[in-house]
N, C-alpha and C positions, 0 to 999 in steps of 0.2 A: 441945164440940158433937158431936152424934150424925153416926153414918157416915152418909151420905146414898144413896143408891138409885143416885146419881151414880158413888159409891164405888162401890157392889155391879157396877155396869156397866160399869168401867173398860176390860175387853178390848173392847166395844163404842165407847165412845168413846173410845178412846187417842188420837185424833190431836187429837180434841178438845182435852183436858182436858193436853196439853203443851202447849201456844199457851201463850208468853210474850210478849204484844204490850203494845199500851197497855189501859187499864182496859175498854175494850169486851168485851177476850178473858175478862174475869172476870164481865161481863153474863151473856157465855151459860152459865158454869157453874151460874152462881146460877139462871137463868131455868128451865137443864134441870134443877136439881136439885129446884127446886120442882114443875116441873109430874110427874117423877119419882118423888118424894114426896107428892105428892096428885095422882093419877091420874084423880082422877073431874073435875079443873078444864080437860081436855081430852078427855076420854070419850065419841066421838060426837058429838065438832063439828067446826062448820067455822072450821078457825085460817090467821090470817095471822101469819106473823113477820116486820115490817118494819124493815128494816138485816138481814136475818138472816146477814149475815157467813158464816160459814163453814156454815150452816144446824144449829147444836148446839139452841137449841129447837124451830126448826119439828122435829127427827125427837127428840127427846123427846117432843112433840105427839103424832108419829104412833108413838112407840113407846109409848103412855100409851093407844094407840085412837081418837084424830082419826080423824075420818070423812072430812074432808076438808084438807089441807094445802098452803099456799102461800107459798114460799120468795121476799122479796119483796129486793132489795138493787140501786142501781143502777148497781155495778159487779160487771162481766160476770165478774170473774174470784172473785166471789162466789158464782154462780153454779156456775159449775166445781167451787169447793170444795165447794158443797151436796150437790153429785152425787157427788163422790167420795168425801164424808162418809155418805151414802148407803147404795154398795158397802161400804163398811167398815163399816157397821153393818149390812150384808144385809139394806136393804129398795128395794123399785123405788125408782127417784128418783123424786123430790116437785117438784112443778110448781114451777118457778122465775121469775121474772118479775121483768124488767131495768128497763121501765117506770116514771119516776115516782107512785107511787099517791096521795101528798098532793096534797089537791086536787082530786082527781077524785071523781066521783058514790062514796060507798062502796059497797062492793058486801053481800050479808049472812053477814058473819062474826060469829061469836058467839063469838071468843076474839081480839084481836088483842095481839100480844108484841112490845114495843120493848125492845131494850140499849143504853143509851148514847146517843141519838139528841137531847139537849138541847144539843150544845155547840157552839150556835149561836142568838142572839137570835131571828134573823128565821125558821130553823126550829122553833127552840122554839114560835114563835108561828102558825106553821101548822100544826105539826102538833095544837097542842090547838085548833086552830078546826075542824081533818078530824077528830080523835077527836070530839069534841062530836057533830059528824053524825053519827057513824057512833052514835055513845051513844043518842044521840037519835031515827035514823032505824029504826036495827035490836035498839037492844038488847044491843049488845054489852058485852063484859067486857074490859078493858083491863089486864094487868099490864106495868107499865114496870122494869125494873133501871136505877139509876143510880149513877155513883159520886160522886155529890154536887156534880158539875158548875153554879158560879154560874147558868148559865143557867137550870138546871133547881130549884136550890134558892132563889132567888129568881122562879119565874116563877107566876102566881097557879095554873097548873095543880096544885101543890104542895098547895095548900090544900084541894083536894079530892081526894087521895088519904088512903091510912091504908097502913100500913108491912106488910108480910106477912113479910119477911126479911130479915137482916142478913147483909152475906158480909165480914168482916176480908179485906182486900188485907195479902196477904205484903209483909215490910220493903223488899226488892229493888224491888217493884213502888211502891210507896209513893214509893223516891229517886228514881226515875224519872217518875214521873208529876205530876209541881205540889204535891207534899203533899196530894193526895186518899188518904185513910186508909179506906174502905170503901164499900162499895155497898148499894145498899139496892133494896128493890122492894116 
């Protein structure tokens, strides 16, 4: 597999890119390394990163040119992390918002970034009832990372996506996690 842009920036994301947590923490490598990798799929828009965890896409996003960026997670201490991922990356912190946003009116984003966020029936099932709107009302581009979560791989939303990139999960990470062997987005 080719170095990724991920690589090339590692003094930028170091804090990032050591997270050894559950398979989410390998959502956002993948999420950053794509939109890092292809620059122009964030170049000038306005992005939401919802779950954004420790905020490693939304400032991909904004380090790729996002015009506008919004760090979306509803735990608070997600938030913190964004910010602090932020300084370490020397850009202003990016709007963070603690707020449930499934569900709500969407607003017009034209990139929104989800890692991980199927491993749950009843949210698997709203969240592609608010994607559909937001598809539908604005126009939006949706790239999801996941790492093969039943939820997500039996849910019809499945059926209407197509694959942009594979990320092999390390063995360690593998024993640890239910026998989920990689991520996909």
């Amino acid at each position: 597999m080719p170095r990724s842009r991920v690589e090339d920036h590692r003094e930028s994301f170091g804090i990032i890119l050591t997270l050894q947590m559950f398979p989410k923490s390998h959502q956002m490598p993948l999420l950053s390394s794509y939109l890092l990798n292809n620059p122009v799929v964030s170049r000038g828009k306005r992005v939401l990163d919802l779950g954004s965890g420790c905020g490693a896409s939304a400032i991909a996003a904004k380090l790729c040119g996002a015009a506008r960026v919004v760090a979306n997670d509803i735990d608070t201490v997600a938030a913190v992390a964004t910010r602090m991922n932020c300084e370490l990356n020397g850009l202003e912190p990016l709007v963070c918002v603690t707020d449930n946003l499934i569900g709500l009116e969407p607003e017009g984003y034209d990139l929104i970034l989800l890692g991980d966020m199927f491993y749950e029936e009843a949210l698997a099932d709203s969240l592609h009832s608010w994607l559909d709107r937001c598809i539908e009302t604005h126009g939006t581009q949706v790239l999801i990372g996941d790492p093969g979560r039943a939820q997500f791989e039996g849910h019809t939303i499945k059926t209407l996506l197509h694959q942009l990139a594979q990320f092999e999960l390390p063995q360690s990470v593998r024993e640890e996690n239910y026998g989920l062997t990689c991520s996909t987005m």
